[in-house]
N, C-alpha and C positions, 0 to 999 in steps of 0.2 A: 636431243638436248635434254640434260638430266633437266630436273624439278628438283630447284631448291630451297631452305628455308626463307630466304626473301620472295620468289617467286608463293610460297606458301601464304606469308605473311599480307602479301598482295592481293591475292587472292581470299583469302580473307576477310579483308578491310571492303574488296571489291561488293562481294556476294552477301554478305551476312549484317555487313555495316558499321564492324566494329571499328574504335578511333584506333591508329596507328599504334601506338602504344599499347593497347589491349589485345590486338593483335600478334604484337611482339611477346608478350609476355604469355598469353594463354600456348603458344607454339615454343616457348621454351620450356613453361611448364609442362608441357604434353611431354615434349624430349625426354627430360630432366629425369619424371617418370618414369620413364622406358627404361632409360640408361641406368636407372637406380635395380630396376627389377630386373634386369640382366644379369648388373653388375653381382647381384645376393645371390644368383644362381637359379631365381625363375623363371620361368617361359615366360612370355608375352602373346596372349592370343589376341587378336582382332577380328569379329567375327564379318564371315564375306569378303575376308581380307586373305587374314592367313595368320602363322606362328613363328613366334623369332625362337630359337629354343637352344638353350647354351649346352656344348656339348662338352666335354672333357676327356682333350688329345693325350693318347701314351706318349712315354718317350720313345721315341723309335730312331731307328738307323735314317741320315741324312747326306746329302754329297756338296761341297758347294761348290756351284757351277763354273767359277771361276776359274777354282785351281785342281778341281778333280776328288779333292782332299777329302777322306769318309769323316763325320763327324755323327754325336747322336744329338738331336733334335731335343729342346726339352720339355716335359707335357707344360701344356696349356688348356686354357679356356676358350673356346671361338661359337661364334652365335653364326646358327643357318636360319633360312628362309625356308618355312615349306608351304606354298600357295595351296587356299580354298580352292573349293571345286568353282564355286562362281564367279573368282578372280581369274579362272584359270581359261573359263569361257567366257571371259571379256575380254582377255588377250586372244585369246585364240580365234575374236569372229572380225579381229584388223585383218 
């Protein structure tokens, strides 16, 4: 089951004690941040977390699957994950 921004929110309000509403708002401001600092083209590090880090795709040769049909693809922006060592041995010790 993913983990989502309500389950966040809930969580939150659960643990820390914040009112519902400060909840809401400090969890889209955290977002809002992220997606801004992506959006400009800079990483996002989280330390014991990991790195969001926006990469920029060529244009390249593409097929669609559909109809067989060769097309080229056109560049983009796309943001990767690449997990901390300590994140990586807290999944790793389920």
């Amino acid at each position: 089951m993913a983990l989502t921004k309500k389950d966040i929110v809930d969580r939150m309000q659960a643990e820390l004690g914040f009112l519902r509403n400060q909840s809401v708002e400090i969890t889209e401001s955290l977002l809002e941040l992220i997606k801004a600092t992506l959006e400009s083209g800079d990483d996002v590090l989280v330390s014991g977390f990991g790195k969001f880090c926006v990469k920029e795709k060529k244009e390249r040769k593409g097929r669609n699957p559909a109809t067989g049909e060769d097309l080229m693809l056109k560049p983009r922006r796309v943001v990767t994950f690449k997990w901390s060592g300590k994140l990586r041995e807290k999944v790793d010790e389920k």
